[in-house]
PDB file of N, CA, C and O in Angstrom, chain B, residues numbered from 101:
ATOM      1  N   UNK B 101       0.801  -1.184   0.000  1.00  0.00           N
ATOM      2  CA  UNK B 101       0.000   0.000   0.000  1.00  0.00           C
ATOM      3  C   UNK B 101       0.848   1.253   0.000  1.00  0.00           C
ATOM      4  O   UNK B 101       0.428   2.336  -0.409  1.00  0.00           O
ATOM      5  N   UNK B 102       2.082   1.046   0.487  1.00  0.00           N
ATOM      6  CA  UNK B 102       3.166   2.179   0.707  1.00  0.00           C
ATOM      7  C   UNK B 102       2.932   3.057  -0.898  1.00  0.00           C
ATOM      8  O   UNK B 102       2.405   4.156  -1.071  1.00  0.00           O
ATOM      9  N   UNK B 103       3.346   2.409  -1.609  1.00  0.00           N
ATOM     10  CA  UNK B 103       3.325   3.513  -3.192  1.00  0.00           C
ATOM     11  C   UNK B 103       2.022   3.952  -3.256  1.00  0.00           C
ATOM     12  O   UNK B 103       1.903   4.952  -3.964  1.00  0.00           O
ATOM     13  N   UNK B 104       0.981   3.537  -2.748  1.00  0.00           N
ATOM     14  CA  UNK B 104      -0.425   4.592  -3.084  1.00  0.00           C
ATOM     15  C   UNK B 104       0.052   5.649  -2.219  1.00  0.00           C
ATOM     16  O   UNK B 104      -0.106   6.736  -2.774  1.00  0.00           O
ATOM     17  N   UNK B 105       0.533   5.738  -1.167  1.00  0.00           N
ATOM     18  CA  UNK B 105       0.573   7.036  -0.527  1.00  0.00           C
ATOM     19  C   UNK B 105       1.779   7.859  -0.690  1.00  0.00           C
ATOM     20  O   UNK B 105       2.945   7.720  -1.060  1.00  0.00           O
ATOM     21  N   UNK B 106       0.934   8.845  -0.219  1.00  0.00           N
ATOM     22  CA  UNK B 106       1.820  10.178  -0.294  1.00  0.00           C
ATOM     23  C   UNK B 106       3.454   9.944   0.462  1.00  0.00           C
ATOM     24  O   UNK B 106       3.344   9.449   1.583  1.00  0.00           O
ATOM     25  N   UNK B 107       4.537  10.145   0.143  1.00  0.00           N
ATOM     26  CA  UNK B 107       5.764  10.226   0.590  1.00  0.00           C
ATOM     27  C   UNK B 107       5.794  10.166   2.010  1.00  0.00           C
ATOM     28  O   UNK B 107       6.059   9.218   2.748  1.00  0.00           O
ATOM     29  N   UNK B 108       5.482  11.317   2.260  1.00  0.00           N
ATOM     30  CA  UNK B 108       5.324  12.045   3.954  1.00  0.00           C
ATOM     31  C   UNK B 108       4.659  10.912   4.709  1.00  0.00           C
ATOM     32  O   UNK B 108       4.918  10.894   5.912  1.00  0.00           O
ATOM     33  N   UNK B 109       3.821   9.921   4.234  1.00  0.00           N
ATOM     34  CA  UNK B 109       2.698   9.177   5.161  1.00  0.00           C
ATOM     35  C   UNK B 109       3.359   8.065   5.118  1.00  0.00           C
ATOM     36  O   UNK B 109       2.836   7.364   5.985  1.00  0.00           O
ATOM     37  N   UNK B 110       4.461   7.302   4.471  1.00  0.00           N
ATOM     38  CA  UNK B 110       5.258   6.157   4.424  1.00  0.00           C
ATOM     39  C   UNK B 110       5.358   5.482   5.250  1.00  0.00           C
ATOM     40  O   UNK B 110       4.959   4.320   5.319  1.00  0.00           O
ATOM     41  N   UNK B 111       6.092   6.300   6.278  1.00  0.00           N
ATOM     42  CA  UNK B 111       6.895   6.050   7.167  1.00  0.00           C
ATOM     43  C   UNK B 111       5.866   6.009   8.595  1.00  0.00           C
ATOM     44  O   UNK B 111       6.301   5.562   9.657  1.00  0.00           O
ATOM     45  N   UNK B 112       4.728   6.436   8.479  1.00  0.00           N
ATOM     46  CA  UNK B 112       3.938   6.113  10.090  1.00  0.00           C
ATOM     47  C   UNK B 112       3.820   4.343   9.880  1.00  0.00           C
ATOM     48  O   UNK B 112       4.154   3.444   9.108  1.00  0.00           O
ATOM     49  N   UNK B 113       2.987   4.632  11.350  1.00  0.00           N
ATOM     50  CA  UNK B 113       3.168   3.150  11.618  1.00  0.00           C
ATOM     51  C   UNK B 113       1.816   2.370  10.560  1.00  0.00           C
ATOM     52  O   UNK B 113       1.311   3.132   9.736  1.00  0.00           O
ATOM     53  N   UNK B 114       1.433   1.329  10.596  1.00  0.00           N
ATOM     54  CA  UNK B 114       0.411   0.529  10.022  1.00  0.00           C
ATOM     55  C   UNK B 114      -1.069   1.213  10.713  1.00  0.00           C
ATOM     56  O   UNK B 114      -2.092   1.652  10.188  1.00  0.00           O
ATOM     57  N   UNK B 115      -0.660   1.075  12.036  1.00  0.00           N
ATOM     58  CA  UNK B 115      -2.303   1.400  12.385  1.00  0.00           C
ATOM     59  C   UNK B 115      -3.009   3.031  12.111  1.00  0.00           C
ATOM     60  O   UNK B 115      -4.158   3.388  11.850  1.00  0.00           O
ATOM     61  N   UNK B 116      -1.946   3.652  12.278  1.00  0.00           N
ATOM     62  CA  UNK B 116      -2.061   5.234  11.389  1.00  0.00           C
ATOM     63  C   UNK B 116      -2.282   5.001   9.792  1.00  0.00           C
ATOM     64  O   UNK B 116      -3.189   5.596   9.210  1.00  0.00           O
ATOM     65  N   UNK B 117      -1.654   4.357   9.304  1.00  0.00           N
ATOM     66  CA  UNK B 117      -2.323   4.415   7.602  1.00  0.00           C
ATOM     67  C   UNK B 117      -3.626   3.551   7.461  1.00  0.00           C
ATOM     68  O   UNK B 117      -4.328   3.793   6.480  1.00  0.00           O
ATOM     69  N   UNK B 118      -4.068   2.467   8.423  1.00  0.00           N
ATOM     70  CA  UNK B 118      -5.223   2.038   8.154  1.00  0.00           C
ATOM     71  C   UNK B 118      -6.105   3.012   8.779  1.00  0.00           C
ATOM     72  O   UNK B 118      -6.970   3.449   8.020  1.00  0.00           O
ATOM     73  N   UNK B 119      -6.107   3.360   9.697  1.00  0.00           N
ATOM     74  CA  UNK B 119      -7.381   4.171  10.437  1.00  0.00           C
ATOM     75  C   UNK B 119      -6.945   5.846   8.851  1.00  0.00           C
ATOM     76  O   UNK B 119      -7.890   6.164   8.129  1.00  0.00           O
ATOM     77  N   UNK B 120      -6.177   6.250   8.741  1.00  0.00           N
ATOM     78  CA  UNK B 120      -6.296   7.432   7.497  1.00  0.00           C
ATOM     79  C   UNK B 120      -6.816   6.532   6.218  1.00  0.00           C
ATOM     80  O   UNK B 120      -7.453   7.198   5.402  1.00  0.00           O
ATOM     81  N   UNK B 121      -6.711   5.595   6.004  1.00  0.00           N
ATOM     82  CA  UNK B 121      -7.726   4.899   5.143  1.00  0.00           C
ATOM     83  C   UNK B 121      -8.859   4.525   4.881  1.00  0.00           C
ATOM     84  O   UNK B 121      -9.452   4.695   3.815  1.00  0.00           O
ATOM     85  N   UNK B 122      -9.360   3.822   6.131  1.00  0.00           N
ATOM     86  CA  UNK B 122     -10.814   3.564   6.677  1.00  0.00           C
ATOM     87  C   UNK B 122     -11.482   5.005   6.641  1.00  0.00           C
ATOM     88  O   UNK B 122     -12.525   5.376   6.102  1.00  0.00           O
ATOM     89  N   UNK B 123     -10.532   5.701   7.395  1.00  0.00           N
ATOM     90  CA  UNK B 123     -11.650   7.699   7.465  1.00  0.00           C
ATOM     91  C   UNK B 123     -11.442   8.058   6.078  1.00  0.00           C
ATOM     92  O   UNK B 123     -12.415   8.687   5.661  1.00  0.00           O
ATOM     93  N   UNK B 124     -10.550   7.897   5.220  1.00  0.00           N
ATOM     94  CA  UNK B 124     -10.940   8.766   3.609  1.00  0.00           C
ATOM     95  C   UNK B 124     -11.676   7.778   2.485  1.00  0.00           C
ATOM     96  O   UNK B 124     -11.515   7.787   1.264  1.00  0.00           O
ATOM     97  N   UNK B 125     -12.809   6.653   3.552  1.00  0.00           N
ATOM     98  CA  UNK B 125     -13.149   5.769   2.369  1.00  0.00           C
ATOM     99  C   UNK B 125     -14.292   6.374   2.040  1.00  0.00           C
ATOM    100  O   UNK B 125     -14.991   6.422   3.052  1.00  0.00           O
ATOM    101  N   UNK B 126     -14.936   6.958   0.941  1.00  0.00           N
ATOM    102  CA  UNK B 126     -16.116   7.470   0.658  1.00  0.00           C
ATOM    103  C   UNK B 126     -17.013   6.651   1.373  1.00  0.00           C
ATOM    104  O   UNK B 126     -16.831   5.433   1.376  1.00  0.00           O
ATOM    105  N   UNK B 127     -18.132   7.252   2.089  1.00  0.00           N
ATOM    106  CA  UNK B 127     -19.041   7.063   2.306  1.00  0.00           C
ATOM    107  C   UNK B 127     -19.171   6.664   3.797  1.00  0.00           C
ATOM    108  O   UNK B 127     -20.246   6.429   4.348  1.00  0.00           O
ATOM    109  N   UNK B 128     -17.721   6.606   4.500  1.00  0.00           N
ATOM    110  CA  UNK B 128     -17.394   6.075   5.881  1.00  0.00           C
ATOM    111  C   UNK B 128     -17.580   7.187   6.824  1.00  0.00           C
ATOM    112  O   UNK B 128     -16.707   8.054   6.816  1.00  0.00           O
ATOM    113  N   UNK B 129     -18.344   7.282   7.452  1.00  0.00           N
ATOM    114  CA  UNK B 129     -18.391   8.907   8.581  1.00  0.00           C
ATOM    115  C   UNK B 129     -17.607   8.855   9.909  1.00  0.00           C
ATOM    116  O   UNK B 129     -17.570   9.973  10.422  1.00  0.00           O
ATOM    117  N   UNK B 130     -17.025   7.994  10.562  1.00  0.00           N
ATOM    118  CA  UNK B 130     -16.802   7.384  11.528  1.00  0.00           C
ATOM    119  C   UNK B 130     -16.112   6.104  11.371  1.00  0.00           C
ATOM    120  O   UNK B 130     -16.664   5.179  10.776  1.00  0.00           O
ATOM    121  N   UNK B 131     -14.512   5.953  12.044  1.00  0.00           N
ATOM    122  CA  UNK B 131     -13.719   4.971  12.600  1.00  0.00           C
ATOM    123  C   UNK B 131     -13.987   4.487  13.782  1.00  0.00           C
ATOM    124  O   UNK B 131     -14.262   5.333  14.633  1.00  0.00           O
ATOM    125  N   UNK B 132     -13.994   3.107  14.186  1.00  0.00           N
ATOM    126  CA  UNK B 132     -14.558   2.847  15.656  1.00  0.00           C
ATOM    127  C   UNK B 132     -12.888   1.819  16.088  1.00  0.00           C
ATOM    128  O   UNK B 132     -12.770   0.606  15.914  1.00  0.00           O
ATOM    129  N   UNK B 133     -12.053   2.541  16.526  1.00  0.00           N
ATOM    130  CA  UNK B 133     -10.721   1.946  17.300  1.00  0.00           C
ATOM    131  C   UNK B 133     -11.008   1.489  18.843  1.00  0.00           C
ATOM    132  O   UNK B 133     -12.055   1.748  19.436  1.00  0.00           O
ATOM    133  N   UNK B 134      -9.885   0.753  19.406  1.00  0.00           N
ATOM    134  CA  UNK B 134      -9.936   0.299  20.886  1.00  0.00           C
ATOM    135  C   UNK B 134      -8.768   1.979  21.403  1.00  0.00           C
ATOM    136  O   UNK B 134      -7.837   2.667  20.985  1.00  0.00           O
ATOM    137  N   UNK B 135      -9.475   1.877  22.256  1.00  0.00           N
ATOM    138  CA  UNK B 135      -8.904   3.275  23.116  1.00  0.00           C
ATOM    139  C   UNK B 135      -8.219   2.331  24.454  1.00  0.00           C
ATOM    140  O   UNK B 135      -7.750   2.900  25.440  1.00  0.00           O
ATOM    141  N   UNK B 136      -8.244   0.828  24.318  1.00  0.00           N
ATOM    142  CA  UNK B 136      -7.809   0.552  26.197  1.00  0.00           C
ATOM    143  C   UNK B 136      -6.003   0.800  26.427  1.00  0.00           C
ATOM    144  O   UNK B 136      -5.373   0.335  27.377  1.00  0.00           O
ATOM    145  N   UNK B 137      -5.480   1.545  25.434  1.00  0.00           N
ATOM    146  CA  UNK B 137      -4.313   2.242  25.815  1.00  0.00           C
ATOM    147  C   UNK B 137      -4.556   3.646  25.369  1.00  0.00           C
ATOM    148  O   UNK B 137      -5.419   3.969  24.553  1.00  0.00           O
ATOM    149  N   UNK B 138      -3.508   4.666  26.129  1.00  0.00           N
ATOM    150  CA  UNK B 138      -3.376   5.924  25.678  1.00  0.00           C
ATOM    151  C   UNK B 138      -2.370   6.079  24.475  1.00  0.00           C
ATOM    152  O   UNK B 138      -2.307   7.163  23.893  1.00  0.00           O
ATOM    153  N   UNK B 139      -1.556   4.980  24.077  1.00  0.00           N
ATOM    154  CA  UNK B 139      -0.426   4.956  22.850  1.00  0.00           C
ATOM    155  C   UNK B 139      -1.714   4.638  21.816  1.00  0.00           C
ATOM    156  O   UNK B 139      -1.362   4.575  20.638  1.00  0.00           O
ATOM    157  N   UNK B 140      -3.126   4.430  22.056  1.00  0.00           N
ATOM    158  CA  UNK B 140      -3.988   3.753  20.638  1.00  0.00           C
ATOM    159  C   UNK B 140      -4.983   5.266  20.714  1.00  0.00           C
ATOM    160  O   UNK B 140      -5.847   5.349  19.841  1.00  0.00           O
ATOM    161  N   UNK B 141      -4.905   6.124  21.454  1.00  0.00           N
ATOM    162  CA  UNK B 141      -5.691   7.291  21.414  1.00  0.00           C
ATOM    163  C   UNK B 141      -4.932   8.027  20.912  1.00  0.00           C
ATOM    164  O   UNK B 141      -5.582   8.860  20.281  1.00  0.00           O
ATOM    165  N   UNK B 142      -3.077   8.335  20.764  1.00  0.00           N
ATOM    166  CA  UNK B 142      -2.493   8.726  20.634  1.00  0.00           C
ATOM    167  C   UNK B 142      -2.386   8.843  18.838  1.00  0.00           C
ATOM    168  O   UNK B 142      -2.481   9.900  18.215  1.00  0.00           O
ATOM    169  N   UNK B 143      -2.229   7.859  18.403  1.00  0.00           N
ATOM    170  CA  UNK B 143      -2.413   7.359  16.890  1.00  0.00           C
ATOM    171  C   UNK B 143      -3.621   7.752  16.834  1.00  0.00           C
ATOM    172  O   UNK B 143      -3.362   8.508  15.897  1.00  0.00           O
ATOM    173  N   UNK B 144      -5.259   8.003  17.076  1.00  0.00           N
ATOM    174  CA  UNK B 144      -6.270   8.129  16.484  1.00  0.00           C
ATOM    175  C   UNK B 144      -5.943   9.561  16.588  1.00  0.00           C
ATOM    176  O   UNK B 144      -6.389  10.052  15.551  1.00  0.00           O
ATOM    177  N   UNK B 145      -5.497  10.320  17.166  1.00  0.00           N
ATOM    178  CA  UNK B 145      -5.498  11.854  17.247  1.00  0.00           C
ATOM    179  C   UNK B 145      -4.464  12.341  16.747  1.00  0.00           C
ATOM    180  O   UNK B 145      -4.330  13.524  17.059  1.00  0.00           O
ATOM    181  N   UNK B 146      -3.372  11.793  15.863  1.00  0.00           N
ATOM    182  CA  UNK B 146      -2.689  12.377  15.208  1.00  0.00           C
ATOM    183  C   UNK B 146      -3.213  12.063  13.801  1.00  0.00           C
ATOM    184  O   UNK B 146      -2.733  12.523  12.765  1.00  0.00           O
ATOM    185  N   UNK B 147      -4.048  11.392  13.870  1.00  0.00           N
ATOM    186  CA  UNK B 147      -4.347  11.042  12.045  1.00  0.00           C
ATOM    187  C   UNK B 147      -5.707  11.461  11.697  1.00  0.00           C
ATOM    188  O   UNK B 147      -6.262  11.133  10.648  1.00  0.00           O
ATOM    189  N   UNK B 148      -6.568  12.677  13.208  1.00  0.00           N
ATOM    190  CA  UNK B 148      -7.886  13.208  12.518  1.00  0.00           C
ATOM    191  C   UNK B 148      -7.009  14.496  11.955  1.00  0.00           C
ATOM    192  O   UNK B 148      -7.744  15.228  11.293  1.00  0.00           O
ATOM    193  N   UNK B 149      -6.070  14.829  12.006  1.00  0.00           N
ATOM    194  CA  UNK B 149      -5.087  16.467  11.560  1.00  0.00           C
ATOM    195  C   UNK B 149      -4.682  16.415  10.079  1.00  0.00           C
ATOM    196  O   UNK B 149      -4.260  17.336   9.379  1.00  0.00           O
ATOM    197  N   UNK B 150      -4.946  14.901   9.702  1.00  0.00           N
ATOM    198  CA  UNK B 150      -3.925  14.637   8.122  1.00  0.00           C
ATOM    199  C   UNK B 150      -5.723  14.669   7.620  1.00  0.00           C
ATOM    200  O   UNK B 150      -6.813  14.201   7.950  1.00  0.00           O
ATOM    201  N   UNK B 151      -5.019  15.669   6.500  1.00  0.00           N
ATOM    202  CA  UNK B 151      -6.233  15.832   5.088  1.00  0.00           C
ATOM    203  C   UNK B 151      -7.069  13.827   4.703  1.00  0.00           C
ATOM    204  O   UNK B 151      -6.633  12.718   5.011  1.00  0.00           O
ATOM    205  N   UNK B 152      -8.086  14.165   4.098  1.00  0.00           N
ATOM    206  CA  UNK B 152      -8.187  12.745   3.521  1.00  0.00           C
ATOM    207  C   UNK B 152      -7.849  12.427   2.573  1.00  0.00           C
ATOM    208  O   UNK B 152      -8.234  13.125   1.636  1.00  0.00           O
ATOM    209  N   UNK B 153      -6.941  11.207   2.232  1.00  0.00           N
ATOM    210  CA  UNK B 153      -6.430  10.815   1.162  1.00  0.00           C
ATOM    211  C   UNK B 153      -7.345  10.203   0.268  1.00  0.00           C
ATOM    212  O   UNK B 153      -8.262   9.399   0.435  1.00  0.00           O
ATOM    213  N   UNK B 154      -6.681  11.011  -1.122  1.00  0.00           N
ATOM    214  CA  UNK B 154      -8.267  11.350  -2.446  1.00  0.00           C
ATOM    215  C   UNK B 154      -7.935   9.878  -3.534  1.00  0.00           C
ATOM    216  O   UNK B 154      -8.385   9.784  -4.676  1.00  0.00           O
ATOM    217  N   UNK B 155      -7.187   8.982  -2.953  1.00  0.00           N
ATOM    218  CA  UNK B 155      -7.042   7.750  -3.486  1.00  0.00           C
ATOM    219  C   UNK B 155      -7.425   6.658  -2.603  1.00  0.00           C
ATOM    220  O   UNK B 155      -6.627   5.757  -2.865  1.00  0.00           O
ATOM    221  N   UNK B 156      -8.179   6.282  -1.746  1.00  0.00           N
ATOM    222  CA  UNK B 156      -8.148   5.449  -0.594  1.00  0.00           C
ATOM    223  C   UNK B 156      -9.133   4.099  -1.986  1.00  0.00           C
ATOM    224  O   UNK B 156      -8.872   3.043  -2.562  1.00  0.00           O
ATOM    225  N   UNK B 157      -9.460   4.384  -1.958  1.00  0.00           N
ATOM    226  CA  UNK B 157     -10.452   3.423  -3.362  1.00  0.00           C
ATOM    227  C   UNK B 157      -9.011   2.435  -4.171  1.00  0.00           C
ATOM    228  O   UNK B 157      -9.098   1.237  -4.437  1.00  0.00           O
ATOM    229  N   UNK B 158      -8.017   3.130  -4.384  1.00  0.00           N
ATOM    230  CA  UNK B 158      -6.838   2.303  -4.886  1.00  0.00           C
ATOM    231  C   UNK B 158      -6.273   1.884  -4.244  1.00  0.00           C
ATOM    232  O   UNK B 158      -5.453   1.202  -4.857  1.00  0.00           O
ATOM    233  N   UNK B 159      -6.049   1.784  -2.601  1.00  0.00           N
ATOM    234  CA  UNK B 159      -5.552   0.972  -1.821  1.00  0.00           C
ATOM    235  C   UNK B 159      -6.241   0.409  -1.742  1.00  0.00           C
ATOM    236  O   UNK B 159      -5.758  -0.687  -1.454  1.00  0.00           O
ATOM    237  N   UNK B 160      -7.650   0.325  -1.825  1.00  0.00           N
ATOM    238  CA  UNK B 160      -8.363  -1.160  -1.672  1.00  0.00           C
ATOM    239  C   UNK B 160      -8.266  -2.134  -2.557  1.00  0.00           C
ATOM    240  O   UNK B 160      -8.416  -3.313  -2.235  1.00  0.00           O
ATOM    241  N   UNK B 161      -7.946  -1.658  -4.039  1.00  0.00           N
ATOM    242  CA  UNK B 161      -7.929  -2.527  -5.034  1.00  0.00           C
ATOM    243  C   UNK B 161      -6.387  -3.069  -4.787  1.00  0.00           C
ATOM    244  O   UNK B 161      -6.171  -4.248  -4.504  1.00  0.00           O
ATOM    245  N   UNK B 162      -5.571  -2.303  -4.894  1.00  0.00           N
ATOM    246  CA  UNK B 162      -3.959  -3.300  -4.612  1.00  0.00           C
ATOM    247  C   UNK B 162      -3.540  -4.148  -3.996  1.00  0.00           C
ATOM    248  O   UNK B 162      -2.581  -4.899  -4.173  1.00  0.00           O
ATOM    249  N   UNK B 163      -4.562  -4.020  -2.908  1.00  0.00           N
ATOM    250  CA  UNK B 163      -4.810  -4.880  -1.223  1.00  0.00           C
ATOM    251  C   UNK B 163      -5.299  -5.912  -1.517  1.00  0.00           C
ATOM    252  O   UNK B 163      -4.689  -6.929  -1.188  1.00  0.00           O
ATOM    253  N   UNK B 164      -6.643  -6.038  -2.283  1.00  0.00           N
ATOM    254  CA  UNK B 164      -7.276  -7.090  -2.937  1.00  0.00           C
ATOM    255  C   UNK B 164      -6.635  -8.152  -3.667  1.00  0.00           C
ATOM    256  O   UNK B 164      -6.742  -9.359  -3.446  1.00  0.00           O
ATOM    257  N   UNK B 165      -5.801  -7.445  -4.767  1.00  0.00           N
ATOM    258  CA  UNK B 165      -4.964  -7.589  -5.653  1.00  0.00           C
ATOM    259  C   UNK B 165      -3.913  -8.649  -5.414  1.00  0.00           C
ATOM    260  O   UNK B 165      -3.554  -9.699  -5.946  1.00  0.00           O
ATOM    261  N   UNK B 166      -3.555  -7.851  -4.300  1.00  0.00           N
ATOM    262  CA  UNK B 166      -2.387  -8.330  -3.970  1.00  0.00           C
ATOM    263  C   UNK B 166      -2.424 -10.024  -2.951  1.00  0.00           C
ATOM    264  O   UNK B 166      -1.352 -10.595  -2.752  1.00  0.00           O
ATOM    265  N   UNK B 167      -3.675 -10.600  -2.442  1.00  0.00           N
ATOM    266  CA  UNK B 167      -4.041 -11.092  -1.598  1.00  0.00           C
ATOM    267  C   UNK B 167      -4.529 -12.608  -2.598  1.00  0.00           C
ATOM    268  O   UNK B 167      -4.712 -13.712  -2.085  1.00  0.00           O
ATOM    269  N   UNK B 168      -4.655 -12.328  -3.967  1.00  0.00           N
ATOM    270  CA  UNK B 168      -5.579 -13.174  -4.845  1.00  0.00           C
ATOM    271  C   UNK B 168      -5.142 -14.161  -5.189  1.00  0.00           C
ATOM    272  O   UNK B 168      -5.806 -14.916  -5.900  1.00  0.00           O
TER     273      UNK B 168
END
């Protein structure tokens, strides 16, 4: 999934690019994460600040893709 995204977003961890994925999927209003640490509230609140990514539809297909 790394090459669908933007440069800058590479390098976070996995659970930051899925939860910025899940929130820029058309039609998704709401992410529902486990909060029973403050390091998993920590990651949900640095990734409501990042814009939504206007390709999230092509990480689903590569993901798919890639799995077949």
């Amino acid at each position: 999934m790394d090459p669908l995204l933007p440069e800058g977003r590479r390098g976070e961890t996995l659970s930051r690019k899925a939860i910025w994925i899940a929130a820029s999927t058309p039609g998704v209003t709401s992410v529902l994460v486990g909060m029973r640490r403050p390091e998993y509230v920590d990651d949900v609140l640095a990734v409501i600040e990042w814009p939504p990514l206007p390709n999230a539809d092509a990480v689903y297909e590569a993901v798919a893709t890639t799995n077949e």
